[in-house]
C-alpha positions as CSV (number, residue, x, y, z in Angstrom):
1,X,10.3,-20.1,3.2
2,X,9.5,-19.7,-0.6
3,X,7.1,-16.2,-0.9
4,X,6.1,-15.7,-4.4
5,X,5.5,-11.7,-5.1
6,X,3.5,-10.8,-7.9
7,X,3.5,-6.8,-9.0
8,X,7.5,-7.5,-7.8
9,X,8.6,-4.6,-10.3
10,X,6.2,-1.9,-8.9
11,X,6.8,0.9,-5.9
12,X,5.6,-1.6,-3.3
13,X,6.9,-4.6,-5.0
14,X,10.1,-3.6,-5.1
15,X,11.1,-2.9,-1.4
16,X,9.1,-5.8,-0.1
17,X,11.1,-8.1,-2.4
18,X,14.1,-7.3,-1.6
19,X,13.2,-6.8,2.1
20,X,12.1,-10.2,2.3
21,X,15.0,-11.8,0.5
22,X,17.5,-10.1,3.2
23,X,15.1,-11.7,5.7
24,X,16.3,-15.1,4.4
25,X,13.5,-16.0,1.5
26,X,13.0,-17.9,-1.2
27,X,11.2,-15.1,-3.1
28,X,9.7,-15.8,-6.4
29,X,8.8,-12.6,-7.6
30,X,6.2,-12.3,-11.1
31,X,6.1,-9.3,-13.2
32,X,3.7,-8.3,-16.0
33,X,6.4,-6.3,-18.0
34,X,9.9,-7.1,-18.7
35,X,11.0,-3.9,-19.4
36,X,10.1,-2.6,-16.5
37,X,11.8,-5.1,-14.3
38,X,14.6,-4.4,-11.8
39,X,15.4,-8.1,-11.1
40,X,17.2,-10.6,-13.7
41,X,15.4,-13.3,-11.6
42,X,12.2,-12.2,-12.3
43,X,9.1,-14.0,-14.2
44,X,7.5,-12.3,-16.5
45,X,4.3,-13.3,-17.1
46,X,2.9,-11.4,-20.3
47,X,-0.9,-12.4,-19.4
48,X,-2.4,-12.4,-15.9
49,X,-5.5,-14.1,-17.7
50,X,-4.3,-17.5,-17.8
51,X,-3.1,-18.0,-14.4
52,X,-4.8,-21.2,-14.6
53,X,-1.3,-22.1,-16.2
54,X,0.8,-21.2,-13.5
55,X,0.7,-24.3,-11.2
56,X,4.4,-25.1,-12.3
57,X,4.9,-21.6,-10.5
58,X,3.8,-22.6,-7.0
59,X,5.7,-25.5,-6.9
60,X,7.1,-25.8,-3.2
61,X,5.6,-22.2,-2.2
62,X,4.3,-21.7,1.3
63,X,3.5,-17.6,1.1
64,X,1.9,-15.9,-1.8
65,X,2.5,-11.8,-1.6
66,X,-0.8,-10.4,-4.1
67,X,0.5,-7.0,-4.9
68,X,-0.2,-6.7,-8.7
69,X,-3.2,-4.1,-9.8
70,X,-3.6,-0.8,-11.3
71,X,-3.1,1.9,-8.7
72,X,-3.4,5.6,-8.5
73,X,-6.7,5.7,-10.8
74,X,-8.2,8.4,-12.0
75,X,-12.0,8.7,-11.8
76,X,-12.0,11.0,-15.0
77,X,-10.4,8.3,-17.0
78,X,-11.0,5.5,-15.5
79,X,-12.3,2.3,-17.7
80,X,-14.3,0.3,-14.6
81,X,-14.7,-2.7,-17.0
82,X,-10.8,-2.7,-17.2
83,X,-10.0,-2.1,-13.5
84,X,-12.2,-4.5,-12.2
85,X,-10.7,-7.4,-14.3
86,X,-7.3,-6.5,-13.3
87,X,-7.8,-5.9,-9.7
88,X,-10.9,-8.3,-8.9
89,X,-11.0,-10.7,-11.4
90,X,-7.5,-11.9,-11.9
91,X,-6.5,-11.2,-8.4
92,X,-9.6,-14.1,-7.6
93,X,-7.6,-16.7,-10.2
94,X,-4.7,-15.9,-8.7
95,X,-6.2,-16.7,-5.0
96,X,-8.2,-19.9,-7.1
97,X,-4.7,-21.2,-8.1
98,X,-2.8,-20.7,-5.0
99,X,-5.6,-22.9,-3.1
100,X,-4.9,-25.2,-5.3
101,X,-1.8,-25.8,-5.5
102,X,-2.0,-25.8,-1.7
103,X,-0.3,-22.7,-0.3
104,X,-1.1,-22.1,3.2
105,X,-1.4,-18.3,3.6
106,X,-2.5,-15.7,0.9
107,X,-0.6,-11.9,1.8
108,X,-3.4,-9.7,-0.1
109,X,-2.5,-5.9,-0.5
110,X,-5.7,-4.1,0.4
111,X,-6.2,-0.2,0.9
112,X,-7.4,2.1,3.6
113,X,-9.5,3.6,1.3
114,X,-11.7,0.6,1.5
115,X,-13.4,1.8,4.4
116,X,-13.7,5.3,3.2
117,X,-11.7,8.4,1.5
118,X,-11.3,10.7,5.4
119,X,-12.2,9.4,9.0
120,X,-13.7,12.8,10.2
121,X,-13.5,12.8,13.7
122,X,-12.6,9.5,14.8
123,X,-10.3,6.8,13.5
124,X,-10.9,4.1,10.9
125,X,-9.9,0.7,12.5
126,X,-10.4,-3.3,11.5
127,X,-13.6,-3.1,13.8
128,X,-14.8,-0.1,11.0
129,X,-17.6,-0.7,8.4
130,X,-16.3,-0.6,4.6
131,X,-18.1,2.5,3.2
132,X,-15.7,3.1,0.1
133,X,-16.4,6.5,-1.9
134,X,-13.5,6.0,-4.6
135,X,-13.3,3.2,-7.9
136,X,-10.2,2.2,-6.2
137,X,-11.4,1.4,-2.8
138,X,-14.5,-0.5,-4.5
139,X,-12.6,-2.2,-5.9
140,X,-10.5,-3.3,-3.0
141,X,-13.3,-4.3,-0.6
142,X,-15.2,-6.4,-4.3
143,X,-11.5,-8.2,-4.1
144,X,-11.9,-8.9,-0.2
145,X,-14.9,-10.2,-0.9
146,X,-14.7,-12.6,-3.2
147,X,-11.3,-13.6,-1.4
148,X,-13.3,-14.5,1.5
149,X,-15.2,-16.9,-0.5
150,X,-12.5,-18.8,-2.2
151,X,-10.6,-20.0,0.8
152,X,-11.5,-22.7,2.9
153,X,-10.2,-23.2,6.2
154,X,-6.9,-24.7,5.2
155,X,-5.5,-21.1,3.8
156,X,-4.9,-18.0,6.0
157,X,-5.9,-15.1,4.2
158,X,-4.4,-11.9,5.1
159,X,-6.0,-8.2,3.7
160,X,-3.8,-5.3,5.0
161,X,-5.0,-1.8,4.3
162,X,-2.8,0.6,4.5
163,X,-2.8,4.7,4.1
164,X,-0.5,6.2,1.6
165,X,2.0,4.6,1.3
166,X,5.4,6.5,1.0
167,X,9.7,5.9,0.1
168,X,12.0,5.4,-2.8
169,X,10.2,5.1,-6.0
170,X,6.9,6.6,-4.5
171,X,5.0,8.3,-6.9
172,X,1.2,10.6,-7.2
173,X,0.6,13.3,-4.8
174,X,3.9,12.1,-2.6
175,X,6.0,12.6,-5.6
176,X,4.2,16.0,-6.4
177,X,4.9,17.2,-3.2
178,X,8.6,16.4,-2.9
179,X,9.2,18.8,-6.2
180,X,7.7,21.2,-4.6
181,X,8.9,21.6,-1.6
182,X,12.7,21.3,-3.3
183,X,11.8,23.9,-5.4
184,X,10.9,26.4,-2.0
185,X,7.2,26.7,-4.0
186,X,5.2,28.4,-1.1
187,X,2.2,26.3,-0.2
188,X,-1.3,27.3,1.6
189,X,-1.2,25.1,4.1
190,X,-0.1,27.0,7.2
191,X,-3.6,27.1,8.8
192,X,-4.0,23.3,8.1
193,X,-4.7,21.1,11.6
194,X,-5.6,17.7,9.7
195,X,-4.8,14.7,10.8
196,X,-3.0,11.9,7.9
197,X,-1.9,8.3,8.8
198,X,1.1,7.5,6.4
199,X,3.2,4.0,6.6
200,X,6.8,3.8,5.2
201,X,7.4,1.5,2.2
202,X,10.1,-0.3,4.7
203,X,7.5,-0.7,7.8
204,X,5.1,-2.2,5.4
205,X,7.7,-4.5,4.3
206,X,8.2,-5.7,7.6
207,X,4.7,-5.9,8.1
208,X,4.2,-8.2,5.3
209,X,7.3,-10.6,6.7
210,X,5.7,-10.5,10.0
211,X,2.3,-11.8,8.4
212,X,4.3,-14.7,6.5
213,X,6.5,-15.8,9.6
214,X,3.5,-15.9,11.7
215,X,2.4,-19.6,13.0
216,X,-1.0,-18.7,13.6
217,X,-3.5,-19.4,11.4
218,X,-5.2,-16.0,11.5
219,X,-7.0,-14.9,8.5
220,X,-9.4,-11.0,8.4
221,X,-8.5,-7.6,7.5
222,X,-5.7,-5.2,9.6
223,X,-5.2,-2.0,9.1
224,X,-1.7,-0.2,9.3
225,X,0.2,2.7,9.5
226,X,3.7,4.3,11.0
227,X,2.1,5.9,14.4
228,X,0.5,8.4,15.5
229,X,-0.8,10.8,12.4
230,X,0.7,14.1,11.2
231,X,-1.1,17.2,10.2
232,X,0.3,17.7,6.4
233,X,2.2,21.4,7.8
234,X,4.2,18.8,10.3
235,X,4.6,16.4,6.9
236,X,5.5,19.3,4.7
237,X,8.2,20.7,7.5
238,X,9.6,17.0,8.3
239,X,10.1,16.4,4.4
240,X,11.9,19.7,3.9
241,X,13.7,19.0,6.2
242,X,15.4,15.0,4.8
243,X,15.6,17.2,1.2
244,X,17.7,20.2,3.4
245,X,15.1,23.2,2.5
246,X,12.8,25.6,4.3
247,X,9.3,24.5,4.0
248,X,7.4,27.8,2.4
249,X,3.6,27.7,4.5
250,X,1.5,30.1,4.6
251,X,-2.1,30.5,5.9
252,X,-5.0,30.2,3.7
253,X,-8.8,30.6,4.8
254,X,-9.9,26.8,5.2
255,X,-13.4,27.2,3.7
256,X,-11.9,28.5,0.5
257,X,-8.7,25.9,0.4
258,X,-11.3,23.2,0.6
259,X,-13.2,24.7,-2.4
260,X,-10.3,24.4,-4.5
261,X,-9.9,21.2,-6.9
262,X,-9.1,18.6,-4.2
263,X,-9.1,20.9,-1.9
264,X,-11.6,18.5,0.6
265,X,-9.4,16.0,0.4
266,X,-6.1,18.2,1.4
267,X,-8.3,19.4,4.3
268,X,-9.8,16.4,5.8
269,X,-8.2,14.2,8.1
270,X,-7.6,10.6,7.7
271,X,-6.7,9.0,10.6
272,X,-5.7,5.0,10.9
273,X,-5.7,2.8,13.9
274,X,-4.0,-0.1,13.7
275,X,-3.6,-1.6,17.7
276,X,-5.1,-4.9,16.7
277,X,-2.7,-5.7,14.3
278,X,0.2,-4.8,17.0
279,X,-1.5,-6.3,19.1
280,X,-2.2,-9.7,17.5
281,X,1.1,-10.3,15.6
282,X,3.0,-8.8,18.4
283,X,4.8,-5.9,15.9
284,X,5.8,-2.1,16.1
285,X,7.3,-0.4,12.8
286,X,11.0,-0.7,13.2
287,X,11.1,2.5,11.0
288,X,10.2,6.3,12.3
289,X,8.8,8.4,10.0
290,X,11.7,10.5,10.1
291,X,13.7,7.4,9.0
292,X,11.4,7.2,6.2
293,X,10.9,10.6,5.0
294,X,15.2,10.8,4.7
295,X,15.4,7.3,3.0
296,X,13.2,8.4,0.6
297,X,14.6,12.0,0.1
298,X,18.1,10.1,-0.7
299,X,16.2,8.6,-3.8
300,X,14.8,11.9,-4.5
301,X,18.1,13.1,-4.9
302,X,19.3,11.4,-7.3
303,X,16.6,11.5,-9.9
């Protein structure tokens, strides 16, 4: 099966590029920046603007992976006239061009922060009405949108939304948190009882694969994650643990922690269920999260 990646040299990119070419695929992965590029196979394409030149590129392609967009943005800086033409805009020419040049399913990259930035006291699921709070996740579900309106029966159209997504290369708050913790920096967390869904870079790999395989036409929005959630003192202990330290917590009045700069967001709980797409495409992670928090403590290492 040839899968054509785009965003091939980011975090994500990366590890579902090379996941999918141990799988057996043709992958065709497109970066914007050369430099930046891990992969002597890789095409660069300097300007996602004219993607109504690429039709030579999806030549004999069945899959097409959507992973390119600016990511972690920050709502002080943020230029929405920019971001929306990177992750709306081009990612509709993109979907516009794959149509038709007649590939048959379309593997978009979504967020669980399109339905919302915490879950409160439930679960966010597929069956869960889009109420986004952030730029980023307006952006996502103003991408799922317009998706919807460019395929037509013939394409099966994919949106997965996942949590935070964490391994080798991560990078944000994740990152943040590893130096931390491998410095022994104490943290006020110990009184913490939050609940955060969190999906390995290598389950959401395997995710992706079992999307492309799949024979069924399906198209709609799935939400993902590793399992059950972890309160962040169970993250913090589990990740000292794959670096070889002693997690440092101690307890902090709530009401005050959550005052702090970001502090709601530490002590909220966000909380995925993702049954329906077990369920549907008959898949369980293949990866724990202990699995994933020492993989990606090995790259840590050896920064």
């Amino acid at each position: 099966m040839k899968i054509m990646i785009t965003g091939s040299n980011g975090f994500i990119g990366q590890y579902v590029s090379d996941y999918l070419e141990k799988k057996g695929h043709d992958v065709l992965r497109i970066v914007r920046d050369s430099e930046r590029s891990v992969c002597e196979k890789a095409t660069v394409i300097n300007d996602f603007s004219t993607v109504e030149s690429w039709d030579y590129l999806f030549r004999g392609v069945d899959v097409v992976v959507h992973l390119a967009g600016l990511a972690h943005i920050s709502e002080k800086h943020l230029n929405m006239q920019r971001a929306r033409l990177v992750n709306v805009n081009q990612t509709k020419d993109i979907a516009l061009a794959a149509q038709r040049n007649r590939v048959s399913k379309f593997i978009y990259l979504s967020s669980a922060k399109a339905l919302g930035e915490s879950s409160g006291r439930i679960s966010l699921s597929d069956a869960t009405e889009p109420i986004p709070q952030s730029s980023y996740g307006i952006l996502k579900i103003e991408a799922e949108t317009i998706l919807r309106t460019v395929f037509n029966k013939n394409v099966s159209f994919m949106f997965l939304r996942p949590p935070l997504v964490y391994g080798p290369l991560v990078k944000a708050n994740f990152l943040t948190l590893m130096r931390i913790l491998n410095l022994g920096i104490p943290l006020p967390f110990g009184s913490l009882k939050n609940s955060r869904s969190l999906i390995f870079v290598g389950n959401l790999a395997d995710a992706i694969n079992c999307c492309a395989i799949s024979n069924d036409k399906k198209s709609g929005a799935y939400t993902l994650c590793d399992g059950p959630a972890l309160d962040i003192p169970t993250v913090c202990r589990k990740l000292a643990k794959s670096l070889n330290k002693s997690s440092r917590l101690f307890p902090f009045p709530l009401r005050l922690l959550s005052a702090t700069p970001g502090g709601a967001k530490i002590t909220s709980s966000f909380v995925i269920n993702d049954s329906n797409f077990r369920s549907e495409f008959n898949w369980s992670p293949p990866f724990d999260c202990d699995h994933g928090f020492k993989e990606t403590a090995i790259w840590f290492k050896k920064l």
